[in-house]
SERO-4910 file (N, C-alpha, C, O; in steps of 0.05 Angstrom, whole numbers):
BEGIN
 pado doro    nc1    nc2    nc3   cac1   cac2   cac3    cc1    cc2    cc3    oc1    oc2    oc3
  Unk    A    202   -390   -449    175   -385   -438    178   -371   -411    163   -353   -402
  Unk    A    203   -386   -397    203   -380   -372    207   -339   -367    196   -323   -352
  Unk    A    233   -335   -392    240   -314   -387    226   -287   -400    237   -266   -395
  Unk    A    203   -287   -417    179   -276   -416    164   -271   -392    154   -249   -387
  Unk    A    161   -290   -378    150   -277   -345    163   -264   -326    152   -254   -307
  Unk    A    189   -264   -330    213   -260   -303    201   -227   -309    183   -221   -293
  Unk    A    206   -214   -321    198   -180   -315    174   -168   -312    172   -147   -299
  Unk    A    147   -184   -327    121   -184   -309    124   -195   -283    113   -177   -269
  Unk    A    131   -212   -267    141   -218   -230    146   -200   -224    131   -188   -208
  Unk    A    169   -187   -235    185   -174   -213    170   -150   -220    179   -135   -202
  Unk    A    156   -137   -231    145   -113   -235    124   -113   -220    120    -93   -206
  Unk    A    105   -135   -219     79   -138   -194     99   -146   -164     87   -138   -144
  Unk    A    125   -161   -158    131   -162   -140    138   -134   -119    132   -128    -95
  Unk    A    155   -119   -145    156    -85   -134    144    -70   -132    148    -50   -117
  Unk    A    123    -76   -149     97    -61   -146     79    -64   -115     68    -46   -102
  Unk    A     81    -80   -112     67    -96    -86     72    -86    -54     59    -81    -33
  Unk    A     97    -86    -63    116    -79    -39    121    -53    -34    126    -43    -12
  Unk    A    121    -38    -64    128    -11    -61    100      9    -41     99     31    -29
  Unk    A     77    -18    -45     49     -4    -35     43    -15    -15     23     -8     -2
  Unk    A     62    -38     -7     57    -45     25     69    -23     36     55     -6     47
  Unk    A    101    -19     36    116      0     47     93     29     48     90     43     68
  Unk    A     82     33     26     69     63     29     49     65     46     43     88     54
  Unk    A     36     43     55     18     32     65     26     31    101     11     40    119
  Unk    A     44     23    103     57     21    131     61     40    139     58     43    163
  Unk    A     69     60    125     81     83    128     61    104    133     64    119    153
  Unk    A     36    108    114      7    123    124     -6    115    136    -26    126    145
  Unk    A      4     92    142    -25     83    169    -31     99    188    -52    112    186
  Unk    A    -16    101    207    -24    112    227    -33    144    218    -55    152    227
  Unk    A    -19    159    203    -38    184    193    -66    181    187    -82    195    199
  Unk    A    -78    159    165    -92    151    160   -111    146    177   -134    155    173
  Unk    A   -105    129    198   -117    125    223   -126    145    237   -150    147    244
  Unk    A   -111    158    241   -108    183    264   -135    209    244   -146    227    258
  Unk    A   -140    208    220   -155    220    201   -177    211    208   -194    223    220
  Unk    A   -177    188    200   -205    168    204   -223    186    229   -243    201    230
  Unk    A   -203    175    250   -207    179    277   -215    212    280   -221    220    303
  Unk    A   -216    223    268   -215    245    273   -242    254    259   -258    270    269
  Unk    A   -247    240    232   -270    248    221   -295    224    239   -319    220    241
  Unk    A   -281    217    245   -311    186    259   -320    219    283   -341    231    280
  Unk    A   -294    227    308   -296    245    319   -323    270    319   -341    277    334
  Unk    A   -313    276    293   -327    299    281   -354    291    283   -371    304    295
  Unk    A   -361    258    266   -386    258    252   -404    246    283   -427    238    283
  Unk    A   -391    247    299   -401    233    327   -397    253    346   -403    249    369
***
């Protein structure tokens, strides 16, 4: 039972992480965008 779940985990575990990391990583572009359109619309 147990080992039917072990590759659904680890697929949402990598999954997770792979989109924190992408996440960390555009922030501040993201930010700096935002910031830029708030800029514009103000």
């Amino acid at each position: 039972m147990g080992i039917e779940i072990v590759p659904a985990v680890v697929i949402l575990i990598s999954c997770s992480l792979g989109m924190l990391l992408y996440y960390k990583n555009n922030n501040l572009r993201i930010y700096n965008y935002l910031r830029l359109l708030n800029y514009h619309d103000f």
